[in-house]
mmCIF entry with sequence, helices, sheets and N, C-alpha, C, O atoms, coordinates in Angstrom:
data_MODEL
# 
_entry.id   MODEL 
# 
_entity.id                         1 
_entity.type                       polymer 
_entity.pdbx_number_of_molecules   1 
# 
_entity_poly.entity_id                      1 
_entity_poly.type                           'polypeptide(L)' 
_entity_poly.nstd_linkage                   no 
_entity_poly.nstd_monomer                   no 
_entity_poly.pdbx_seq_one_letter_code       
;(UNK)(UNK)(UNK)(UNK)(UNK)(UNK)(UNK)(UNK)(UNK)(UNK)(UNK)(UNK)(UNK)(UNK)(UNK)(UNK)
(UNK)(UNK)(UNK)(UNK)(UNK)(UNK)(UNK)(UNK)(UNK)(UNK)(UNK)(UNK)(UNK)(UNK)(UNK)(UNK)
(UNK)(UNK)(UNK)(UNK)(UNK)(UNK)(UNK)(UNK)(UNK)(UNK)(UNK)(UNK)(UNK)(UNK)(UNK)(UNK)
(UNK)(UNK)(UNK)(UNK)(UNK)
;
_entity_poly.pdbx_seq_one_letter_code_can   XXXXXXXXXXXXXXXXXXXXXXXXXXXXXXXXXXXXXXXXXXXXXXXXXXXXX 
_entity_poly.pdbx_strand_id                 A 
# 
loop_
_entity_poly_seq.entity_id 
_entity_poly_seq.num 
_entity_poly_seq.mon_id 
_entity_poly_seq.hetero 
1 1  UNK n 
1 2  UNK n 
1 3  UNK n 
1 4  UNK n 
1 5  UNK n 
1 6  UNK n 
1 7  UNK n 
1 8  UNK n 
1 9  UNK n 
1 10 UNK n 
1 11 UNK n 
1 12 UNK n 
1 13 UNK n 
1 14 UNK n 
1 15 UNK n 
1 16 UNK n 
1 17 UNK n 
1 18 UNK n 
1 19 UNK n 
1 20 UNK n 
1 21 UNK n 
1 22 UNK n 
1 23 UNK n 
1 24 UNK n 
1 25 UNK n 
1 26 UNK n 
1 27 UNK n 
1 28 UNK n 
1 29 UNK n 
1 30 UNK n 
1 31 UNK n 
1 32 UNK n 
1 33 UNK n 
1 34 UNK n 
1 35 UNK n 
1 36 UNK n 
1 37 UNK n 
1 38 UNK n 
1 39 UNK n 
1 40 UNK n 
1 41 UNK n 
1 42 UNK n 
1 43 UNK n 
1 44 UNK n 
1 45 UNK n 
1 46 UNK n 
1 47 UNK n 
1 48 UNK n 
1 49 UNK n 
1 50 UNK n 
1 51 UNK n 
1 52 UNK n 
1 53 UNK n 
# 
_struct_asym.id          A 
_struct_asym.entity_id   1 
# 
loop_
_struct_conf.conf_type_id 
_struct_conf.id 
_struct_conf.pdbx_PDB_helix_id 
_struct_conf.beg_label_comp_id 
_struct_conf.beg_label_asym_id 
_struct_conf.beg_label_seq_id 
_struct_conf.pdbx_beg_PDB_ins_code 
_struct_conf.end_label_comp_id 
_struct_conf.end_label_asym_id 
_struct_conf.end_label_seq_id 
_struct_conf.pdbx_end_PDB_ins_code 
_struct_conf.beg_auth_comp_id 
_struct_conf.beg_auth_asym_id 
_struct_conf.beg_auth_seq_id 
_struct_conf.end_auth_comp_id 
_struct_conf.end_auth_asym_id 
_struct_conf.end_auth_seq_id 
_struct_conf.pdbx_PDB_helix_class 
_struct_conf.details 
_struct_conf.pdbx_PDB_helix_length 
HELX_P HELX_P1 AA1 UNK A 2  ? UNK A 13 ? UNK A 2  UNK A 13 1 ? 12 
HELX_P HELX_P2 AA2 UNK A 20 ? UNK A 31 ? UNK A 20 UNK A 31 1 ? 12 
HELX_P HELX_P3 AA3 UNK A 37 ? UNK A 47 ? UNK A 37 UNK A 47 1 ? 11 
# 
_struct_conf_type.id          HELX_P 
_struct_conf_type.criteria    ? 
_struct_conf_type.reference   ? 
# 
loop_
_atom_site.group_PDB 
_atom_site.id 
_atom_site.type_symbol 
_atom_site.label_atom_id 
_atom_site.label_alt_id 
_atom_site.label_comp_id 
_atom_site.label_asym_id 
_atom_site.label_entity_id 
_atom_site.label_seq_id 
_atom_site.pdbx_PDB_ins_code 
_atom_site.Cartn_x 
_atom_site.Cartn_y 
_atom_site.Cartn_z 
_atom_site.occupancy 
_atom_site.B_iso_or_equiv 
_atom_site.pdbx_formal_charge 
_atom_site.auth_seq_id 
_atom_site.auth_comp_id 
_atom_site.auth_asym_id 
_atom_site.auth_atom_id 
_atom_site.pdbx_PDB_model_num 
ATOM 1   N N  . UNK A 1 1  ? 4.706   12.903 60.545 1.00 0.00 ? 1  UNK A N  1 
ATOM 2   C CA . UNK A 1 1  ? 4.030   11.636 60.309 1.00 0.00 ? 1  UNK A CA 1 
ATOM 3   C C  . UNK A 1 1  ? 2.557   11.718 60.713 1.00 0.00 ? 1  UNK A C  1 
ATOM 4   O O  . UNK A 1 1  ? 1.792   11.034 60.032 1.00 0.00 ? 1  UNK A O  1 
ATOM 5   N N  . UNK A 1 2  ? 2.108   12.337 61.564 1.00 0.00 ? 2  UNK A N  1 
ATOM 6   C CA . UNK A 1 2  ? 1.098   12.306 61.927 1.00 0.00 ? 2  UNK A CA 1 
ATOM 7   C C  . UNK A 1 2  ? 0.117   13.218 61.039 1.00 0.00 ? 2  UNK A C  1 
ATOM 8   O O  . UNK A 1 2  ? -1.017  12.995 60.613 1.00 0.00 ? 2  UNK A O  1 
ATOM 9   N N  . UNK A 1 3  ? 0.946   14.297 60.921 1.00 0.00 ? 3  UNK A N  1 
ATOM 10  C CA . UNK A 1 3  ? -0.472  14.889 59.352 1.00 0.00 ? 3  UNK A CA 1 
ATOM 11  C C  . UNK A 1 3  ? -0.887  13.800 58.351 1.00 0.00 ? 3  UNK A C  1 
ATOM 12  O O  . UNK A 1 3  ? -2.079  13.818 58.045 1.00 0.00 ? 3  UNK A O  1 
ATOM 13  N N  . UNK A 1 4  ? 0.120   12.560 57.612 1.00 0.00 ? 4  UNK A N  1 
ATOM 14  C CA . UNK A 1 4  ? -0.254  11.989 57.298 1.00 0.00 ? 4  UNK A CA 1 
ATOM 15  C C  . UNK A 1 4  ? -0.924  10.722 57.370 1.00 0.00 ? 4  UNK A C  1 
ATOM 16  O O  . UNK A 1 4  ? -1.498  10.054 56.510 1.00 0.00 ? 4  UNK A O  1 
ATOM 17  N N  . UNK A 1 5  ? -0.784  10.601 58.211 1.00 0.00 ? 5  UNK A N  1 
ATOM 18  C CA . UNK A 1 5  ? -2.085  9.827  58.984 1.00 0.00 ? 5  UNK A CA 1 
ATOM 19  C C  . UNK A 1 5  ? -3.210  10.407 58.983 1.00 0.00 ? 5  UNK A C  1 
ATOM 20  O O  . UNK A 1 5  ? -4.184  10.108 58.293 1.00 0.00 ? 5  UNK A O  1 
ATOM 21  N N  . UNK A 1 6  ? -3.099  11.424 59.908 1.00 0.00 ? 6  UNK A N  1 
ATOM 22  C CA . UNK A 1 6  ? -4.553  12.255 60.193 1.00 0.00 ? 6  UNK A CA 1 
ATOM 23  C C  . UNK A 1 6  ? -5.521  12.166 58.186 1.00 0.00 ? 6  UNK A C  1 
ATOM 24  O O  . UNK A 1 6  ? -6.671  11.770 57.999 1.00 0.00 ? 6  UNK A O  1 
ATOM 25  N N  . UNK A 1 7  ? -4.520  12.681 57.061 1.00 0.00 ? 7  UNK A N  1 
ATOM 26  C CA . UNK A 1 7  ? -4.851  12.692 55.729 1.00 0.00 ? 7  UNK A CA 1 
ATOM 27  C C  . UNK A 1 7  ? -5.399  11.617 55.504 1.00 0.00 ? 7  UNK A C  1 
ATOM 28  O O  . UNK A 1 7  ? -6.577  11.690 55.156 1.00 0.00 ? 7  UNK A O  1 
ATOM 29  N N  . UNK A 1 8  ? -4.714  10.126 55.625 1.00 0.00 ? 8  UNK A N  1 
ATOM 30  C CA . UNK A 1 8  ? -5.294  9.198  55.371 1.00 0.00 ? 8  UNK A CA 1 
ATOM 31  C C  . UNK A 1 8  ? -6.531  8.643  55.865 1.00 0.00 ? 8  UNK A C  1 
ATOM 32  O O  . UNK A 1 8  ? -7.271  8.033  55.093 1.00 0.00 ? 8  UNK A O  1 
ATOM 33  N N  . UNK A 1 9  ? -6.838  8.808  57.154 1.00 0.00 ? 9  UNK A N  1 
ATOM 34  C CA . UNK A 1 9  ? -7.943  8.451  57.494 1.00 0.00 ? 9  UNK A CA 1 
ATOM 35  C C  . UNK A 1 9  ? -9.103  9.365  56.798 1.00 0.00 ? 9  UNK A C  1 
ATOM 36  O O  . UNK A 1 9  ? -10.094 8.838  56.293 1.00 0.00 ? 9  UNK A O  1 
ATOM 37  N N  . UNK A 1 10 ? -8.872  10.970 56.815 1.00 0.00 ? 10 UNK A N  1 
ATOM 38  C CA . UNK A 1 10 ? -9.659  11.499 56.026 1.00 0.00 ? 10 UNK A CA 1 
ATOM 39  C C  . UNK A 1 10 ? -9.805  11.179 54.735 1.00 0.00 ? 10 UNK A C  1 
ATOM 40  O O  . UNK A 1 10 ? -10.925 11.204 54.225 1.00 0.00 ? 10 UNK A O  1 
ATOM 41  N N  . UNK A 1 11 ? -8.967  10.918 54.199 1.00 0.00 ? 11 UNK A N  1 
ATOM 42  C CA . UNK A 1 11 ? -9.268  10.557 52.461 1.00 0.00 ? 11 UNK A CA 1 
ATOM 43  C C  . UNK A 1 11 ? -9.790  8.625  52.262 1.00 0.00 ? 11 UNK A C  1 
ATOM 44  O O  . UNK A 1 11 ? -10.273 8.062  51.280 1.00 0.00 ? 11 UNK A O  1 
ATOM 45  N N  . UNK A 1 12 ? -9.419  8.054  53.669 1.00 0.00 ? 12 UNK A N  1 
ATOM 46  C CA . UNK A 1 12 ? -10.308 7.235  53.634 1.00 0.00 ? 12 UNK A CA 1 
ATOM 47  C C  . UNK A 1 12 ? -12.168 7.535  53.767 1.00 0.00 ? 12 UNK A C  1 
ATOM 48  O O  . UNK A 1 12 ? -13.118 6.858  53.374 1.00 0.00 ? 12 UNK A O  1 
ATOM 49  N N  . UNK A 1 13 ? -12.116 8.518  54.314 1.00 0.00 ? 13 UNK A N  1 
ATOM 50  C CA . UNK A 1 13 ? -13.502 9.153  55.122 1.00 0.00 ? 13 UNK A CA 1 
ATOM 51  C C  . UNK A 1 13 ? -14.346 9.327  53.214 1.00 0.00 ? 13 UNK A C  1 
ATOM 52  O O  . UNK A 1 13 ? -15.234 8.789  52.553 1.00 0.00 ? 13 UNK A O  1 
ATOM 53  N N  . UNK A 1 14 ? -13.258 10.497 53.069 1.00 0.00 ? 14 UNK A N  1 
ATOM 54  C CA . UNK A 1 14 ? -13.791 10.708 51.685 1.00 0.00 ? 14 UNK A CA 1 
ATOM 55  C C  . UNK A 1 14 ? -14.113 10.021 50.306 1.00 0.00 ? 14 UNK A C  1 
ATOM 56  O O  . UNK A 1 14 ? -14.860 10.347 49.384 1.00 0.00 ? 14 UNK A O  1 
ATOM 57  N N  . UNK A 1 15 ? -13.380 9.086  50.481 1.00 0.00 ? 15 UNK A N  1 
ATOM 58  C CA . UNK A 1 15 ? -13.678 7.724  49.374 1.00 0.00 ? 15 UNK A CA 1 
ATOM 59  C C  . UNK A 1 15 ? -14.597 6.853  49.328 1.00 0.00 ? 15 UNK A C  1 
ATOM 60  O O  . UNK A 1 15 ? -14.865 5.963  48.520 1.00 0.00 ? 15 UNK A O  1 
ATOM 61  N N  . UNK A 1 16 ? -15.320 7.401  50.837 1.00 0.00 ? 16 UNK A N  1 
ATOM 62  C CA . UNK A 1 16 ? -16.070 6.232  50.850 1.00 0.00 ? 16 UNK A CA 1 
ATOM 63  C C  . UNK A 1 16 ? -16.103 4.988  51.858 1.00 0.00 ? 16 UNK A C  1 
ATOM 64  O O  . UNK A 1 16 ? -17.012 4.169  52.000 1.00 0.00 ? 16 UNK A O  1 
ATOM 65  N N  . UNK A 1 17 ? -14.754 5.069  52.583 1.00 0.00 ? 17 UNK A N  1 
ATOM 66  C CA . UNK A 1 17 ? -14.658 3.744  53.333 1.00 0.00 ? 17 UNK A CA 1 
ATOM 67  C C  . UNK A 1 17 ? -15.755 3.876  54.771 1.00 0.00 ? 17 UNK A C  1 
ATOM 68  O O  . UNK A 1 17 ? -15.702 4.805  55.577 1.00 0.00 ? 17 UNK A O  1 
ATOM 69  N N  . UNK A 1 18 ? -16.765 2.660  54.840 1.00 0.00 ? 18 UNK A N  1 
ATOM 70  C CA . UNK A 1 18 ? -17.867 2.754  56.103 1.00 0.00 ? 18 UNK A CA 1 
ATOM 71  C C  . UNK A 1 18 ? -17.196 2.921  57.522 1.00 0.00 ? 18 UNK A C  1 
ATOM 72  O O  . UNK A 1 18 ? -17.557 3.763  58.345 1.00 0.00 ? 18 UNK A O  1 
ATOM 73  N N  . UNK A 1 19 ? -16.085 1.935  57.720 1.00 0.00 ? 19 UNK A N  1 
ATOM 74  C CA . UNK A 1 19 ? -16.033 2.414  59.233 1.00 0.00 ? 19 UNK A CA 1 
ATOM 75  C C  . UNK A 1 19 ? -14.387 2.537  59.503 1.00 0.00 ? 19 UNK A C  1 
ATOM 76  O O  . UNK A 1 19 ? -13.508 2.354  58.661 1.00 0.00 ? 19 UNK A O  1 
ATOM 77  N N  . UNK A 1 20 ? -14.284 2.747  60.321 1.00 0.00 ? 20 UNK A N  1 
ATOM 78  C CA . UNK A 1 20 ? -12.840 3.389  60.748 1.00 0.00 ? 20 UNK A CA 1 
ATOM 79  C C  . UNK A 1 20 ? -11.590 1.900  61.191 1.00 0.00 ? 20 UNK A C  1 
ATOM 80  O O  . UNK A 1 20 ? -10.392 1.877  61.470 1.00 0.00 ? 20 UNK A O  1 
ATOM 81  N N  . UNK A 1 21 ? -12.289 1.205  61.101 1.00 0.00 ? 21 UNK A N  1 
ATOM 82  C CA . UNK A 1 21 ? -12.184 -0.308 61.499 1.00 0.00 ? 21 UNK A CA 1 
ATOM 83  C C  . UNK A 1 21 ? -11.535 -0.402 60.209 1.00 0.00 ? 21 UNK A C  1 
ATOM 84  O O  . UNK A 1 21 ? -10.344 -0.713 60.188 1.00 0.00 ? 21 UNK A O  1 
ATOM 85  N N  . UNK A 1 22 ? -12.360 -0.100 58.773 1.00 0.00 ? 22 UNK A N  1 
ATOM 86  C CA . UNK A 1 22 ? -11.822 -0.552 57.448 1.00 0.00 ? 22 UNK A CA 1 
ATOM 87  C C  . UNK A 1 22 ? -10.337 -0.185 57.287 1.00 0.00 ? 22 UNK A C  1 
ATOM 88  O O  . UNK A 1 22 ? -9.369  -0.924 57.106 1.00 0.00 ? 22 UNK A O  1 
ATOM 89  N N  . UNK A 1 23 ? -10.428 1.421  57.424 1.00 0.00 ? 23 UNK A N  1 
ATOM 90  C CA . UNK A 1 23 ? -9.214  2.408  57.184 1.00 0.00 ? 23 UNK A CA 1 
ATOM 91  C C  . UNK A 1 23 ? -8.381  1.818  57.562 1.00 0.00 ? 23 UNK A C  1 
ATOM 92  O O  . UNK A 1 23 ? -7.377  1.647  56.870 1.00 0.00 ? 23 UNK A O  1 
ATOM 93  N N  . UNK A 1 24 ? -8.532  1.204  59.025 1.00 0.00 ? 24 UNK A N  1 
ATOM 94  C CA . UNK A 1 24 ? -7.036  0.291  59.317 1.00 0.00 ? 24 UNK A CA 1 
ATOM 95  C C  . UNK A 1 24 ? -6.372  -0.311 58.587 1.00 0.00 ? 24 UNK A C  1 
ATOM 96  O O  . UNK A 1 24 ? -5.317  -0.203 57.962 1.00 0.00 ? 24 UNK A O  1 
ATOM 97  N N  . UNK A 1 25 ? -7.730  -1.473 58.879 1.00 0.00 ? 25 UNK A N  1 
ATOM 98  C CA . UNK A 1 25 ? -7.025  -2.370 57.482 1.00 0.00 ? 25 UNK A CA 1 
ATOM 99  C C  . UNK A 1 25 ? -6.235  -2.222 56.443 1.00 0.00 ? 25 UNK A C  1 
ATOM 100 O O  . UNK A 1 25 ? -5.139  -2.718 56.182 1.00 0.00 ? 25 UNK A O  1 
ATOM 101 N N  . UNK A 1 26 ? -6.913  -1.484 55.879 1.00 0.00 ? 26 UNK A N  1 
ATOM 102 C CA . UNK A 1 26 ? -6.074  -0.648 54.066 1.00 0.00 ? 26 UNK A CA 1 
ATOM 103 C C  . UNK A 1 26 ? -4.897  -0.455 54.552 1.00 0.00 ? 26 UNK A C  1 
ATOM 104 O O  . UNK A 1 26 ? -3.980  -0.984 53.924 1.00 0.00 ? 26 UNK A O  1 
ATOM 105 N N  . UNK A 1 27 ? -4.561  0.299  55.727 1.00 0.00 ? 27 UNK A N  1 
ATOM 106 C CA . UNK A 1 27 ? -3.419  1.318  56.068 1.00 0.00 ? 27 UNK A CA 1 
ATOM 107 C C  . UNK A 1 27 ? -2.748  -0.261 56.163 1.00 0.00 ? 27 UNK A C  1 
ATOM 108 O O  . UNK A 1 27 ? -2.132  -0.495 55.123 1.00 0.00 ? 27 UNK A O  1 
ATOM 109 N N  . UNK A 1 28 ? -2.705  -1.389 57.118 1.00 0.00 ? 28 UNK A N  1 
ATOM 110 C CA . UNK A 1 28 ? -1.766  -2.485 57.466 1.00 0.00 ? 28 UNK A CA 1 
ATOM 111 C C  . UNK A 1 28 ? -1.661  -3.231 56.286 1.00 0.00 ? 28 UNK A C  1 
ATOM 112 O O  . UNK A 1 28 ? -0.683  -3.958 56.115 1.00 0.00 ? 28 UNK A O  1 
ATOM 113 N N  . UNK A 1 29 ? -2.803  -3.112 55.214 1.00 0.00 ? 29 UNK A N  1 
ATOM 114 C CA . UNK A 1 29 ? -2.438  -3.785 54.476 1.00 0.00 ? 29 UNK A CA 1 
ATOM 115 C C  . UNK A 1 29 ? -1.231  -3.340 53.709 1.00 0.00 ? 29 UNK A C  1 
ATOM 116 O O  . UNK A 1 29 ? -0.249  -4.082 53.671 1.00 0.00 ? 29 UNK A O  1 
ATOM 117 N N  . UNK A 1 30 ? -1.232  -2.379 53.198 1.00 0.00 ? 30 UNK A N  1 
ATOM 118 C CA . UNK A 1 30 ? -0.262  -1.395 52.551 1.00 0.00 ? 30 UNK A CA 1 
ATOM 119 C C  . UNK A 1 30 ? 1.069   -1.109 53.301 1.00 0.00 ? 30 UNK A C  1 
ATOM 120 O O  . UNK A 1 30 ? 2.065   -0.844 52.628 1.00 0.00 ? 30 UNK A O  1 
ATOM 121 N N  . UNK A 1 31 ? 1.141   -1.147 54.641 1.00 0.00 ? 31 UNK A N  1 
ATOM 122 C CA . UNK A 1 31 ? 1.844   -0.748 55.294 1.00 0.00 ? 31 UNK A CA 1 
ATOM 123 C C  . UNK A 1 31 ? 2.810   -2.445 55.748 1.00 0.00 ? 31 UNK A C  1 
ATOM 124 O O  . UNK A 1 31 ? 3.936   -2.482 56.245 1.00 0.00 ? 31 UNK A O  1 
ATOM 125 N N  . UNK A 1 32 ? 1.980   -3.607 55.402 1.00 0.00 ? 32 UNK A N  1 
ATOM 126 C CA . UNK A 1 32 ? 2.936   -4.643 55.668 1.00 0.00 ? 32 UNK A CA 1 
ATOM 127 C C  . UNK A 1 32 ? 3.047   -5.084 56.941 1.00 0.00 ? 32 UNK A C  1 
ATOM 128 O O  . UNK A 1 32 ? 3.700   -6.120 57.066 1.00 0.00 ? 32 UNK A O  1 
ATOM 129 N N  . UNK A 1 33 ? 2.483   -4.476 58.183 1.00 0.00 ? 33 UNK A N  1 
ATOM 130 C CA . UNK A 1 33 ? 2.237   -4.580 59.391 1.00 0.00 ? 33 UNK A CA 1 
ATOM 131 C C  . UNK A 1 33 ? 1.489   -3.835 60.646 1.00 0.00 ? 33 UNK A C  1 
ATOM 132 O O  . UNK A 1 33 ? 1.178   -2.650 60.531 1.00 0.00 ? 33 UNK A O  1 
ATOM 133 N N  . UNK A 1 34 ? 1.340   -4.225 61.286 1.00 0.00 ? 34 UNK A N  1 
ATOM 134 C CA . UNK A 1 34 ? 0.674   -4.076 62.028 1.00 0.00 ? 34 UNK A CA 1 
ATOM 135 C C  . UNK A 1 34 ? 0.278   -2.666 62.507 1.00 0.00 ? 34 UNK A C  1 
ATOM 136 O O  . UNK A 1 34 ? 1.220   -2.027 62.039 1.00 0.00 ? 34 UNK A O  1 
ATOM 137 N N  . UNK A 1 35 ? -0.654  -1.588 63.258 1.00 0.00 ? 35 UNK A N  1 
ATOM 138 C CA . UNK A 1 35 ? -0.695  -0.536 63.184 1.00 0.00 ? 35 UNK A CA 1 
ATOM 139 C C  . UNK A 1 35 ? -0.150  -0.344 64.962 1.00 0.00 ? 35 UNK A C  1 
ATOM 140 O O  . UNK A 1 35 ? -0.369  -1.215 65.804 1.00 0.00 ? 35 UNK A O  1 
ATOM 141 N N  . UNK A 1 36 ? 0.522   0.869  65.235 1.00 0.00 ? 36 UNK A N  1 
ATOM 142 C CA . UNK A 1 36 ? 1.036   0.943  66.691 1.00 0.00 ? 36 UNK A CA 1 
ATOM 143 C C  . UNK A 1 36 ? -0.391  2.139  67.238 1.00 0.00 ? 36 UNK A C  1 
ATOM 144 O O  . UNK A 1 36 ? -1.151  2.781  66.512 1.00 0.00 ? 36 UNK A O  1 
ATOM 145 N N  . UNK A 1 37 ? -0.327  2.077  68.810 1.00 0.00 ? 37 UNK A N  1 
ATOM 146 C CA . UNK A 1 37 ? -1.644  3.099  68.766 1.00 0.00 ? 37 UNK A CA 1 
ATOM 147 C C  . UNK A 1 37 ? -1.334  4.562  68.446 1.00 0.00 ? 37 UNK A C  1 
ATOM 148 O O  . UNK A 1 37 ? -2.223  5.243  68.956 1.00 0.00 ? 37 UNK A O  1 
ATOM 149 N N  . UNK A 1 38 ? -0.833  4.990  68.091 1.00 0.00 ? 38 UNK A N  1 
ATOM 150 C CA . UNK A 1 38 ? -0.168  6.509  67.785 1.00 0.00 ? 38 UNK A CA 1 
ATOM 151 C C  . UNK A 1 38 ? -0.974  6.659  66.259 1.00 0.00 ? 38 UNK A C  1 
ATOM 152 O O  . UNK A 1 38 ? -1.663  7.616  65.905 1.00 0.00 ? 38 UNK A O  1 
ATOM 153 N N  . UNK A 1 39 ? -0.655  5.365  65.448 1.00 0.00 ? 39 UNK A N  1 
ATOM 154 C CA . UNK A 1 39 ? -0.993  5.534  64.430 1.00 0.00 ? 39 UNK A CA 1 
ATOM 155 C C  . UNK A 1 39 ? -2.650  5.542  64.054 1.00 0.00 ? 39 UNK A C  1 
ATOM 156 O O  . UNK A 1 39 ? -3.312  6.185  63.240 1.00 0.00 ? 39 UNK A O  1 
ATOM 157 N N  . UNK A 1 40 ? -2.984  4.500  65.060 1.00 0.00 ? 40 UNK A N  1 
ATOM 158 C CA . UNK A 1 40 ? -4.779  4.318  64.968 1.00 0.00 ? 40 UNK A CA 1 
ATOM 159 C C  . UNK A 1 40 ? -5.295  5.817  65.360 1.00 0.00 ? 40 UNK A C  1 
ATOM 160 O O  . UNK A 1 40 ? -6.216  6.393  64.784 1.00 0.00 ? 40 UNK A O  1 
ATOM 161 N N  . UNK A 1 41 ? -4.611  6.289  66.336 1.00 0.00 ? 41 UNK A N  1 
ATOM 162 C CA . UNK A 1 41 ? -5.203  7.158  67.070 1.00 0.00 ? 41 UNK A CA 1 
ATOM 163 C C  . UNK A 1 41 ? -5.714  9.092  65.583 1.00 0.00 ? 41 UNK A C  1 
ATOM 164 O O  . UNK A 1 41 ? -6.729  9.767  65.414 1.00 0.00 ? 41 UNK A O  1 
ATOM 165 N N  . UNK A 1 42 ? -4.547  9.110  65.078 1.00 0.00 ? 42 UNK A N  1 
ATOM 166 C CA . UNK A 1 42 ? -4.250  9.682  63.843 1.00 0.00 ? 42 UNK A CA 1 
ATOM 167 C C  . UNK A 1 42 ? -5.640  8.896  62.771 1.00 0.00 ? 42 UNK A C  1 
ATOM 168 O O  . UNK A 1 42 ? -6.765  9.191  62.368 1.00 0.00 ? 42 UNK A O  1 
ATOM 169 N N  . UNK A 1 43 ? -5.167  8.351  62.730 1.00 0.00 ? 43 UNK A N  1 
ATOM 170 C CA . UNK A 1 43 ? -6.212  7.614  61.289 1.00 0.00 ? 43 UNK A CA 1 
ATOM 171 C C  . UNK A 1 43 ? -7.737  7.941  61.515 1.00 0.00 ? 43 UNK A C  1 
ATOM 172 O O  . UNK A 1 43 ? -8.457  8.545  60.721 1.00 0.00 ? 43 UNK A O  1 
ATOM 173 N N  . UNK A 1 44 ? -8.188  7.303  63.049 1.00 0.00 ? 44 UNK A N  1 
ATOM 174 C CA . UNK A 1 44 ? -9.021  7.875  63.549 1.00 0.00 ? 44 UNK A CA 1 
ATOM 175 C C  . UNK A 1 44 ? -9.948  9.385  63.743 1.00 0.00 ? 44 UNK A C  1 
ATOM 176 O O  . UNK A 1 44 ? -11.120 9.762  63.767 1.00 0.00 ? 44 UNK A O  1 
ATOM 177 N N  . UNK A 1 45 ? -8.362  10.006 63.875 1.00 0.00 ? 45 UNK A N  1 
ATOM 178 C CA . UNK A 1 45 ? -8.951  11.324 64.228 1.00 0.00 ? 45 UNK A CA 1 
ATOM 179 C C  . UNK A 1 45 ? -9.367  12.148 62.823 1.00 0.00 ? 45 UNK A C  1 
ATOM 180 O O  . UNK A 1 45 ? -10.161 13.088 62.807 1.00 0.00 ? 45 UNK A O  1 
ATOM 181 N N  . UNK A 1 46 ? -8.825  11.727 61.907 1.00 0.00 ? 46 UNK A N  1 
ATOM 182 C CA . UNK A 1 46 ? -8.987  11.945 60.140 1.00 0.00 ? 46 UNK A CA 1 
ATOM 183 C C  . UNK A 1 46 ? -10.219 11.781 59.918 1.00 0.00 ? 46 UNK A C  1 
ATOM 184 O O  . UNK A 1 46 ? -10.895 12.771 59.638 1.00 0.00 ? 46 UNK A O  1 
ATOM 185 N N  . UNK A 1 47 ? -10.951 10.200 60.003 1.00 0.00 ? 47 UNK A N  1 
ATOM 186 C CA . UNK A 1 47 ? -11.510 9.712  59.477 1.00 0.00 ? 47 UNK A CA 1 
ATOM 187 C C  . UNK A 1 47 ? -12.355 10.356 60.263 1.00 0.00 ? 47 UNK A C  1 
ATOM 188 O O  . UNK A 1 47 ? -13.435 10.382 59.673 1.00 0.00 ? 47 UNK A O  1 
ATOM 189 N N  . UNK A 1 48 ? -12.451 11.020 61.534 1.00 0.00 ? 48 UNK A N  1 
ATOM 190 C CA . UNK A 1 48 ? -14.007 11.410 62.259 1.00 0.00 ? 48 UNK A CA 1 
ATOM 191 C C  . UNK A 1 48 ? -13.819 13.046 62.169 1.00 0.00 ? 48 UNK A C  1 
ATOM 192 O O  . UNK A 1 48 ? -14.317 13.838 62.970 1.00 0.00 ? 48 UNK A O  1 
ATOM 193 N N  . UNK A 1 49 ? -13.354 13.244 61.525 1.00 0.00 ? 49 UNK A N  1 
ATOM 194 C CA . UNK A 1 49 ? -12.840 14.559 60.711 1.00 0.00 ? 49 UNK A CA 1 
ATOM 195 C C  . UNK A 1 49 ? -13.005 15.695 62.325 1.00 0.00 ? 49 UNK A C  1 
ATOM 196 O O  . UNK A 1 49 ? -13.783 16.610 62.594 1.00 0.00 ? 49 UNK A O  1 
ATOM 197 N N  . UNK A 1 50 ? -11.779 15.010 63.147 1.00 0.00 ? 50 UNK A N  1 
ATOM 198 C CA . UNK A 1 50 ? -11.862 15.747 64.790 1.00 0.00 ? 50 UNK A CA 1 
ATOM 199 C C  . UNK A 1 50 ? -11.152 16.743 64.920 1.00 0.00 ? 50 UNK A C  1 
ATOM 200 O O  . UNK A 1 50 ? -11.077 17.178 66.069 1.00 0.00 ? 50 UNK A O  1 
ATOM 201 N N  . UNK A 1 51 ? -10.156 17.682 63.526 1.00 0.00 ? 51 UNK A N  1 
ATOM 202 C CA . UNK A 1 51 ? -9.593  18.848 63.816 1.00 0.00 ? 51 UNK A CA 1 
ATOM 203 C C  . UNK A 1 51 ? -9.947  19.764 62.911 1.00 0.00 ? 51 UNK A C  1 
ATOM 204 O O  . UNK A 1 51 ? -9.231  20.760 62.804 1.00 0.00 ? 51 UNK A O  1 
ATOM 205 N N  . UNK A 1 52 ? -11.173 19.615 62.037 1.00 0.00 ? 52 UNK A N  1 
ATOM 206 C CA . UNK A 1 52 ? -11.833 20.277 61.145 1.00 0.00 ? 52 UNK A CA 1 
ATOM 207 C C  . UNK A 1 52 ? -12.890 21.038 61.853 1.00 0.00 ? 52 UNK A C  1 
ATOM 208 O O  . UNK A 1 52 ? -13.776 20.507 62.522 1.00 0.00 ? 52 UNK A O  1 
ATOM 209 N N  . UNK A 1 53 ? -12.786 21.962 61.720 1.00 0.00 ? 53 UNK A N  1 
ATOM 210 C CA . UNK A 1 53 ? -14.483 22.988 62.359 1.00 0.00 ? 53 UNK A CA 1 
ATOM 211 C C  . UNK A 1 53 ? -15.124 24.096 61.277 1.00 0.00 ? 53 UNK A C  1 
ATOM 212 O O  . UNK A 1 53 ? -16.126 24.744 61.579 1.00 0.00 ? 53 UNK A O  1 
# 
């Protein structure tokens, strides 16, 4: 679960979305509820592209 997270925040990164704040959103919206921190933490780490070197 967490690769895909980590994906989503990156392919939020890559689409375009401004802040990491947005990505949430999308993700709860889609997701129907609320995000737990495991999941922010993942989305996050995507979107600030933190296991890429």
């Amino acid at each position: 679960m967490g690769v895909a997270l980590y994906k989503w925040g990156r392919a939020c990164f890559d689409f375009g979305v401004n802040k990491v704040e947005d990505a949430y959103e999308i993700f709860t919206e889609n997701k129907q509820g609320d995000l737990n921190q495991r999941e922010r933490e993942y989305i996050k780490m995507g979107f600030n592209k933190e296991l890429e070197k």
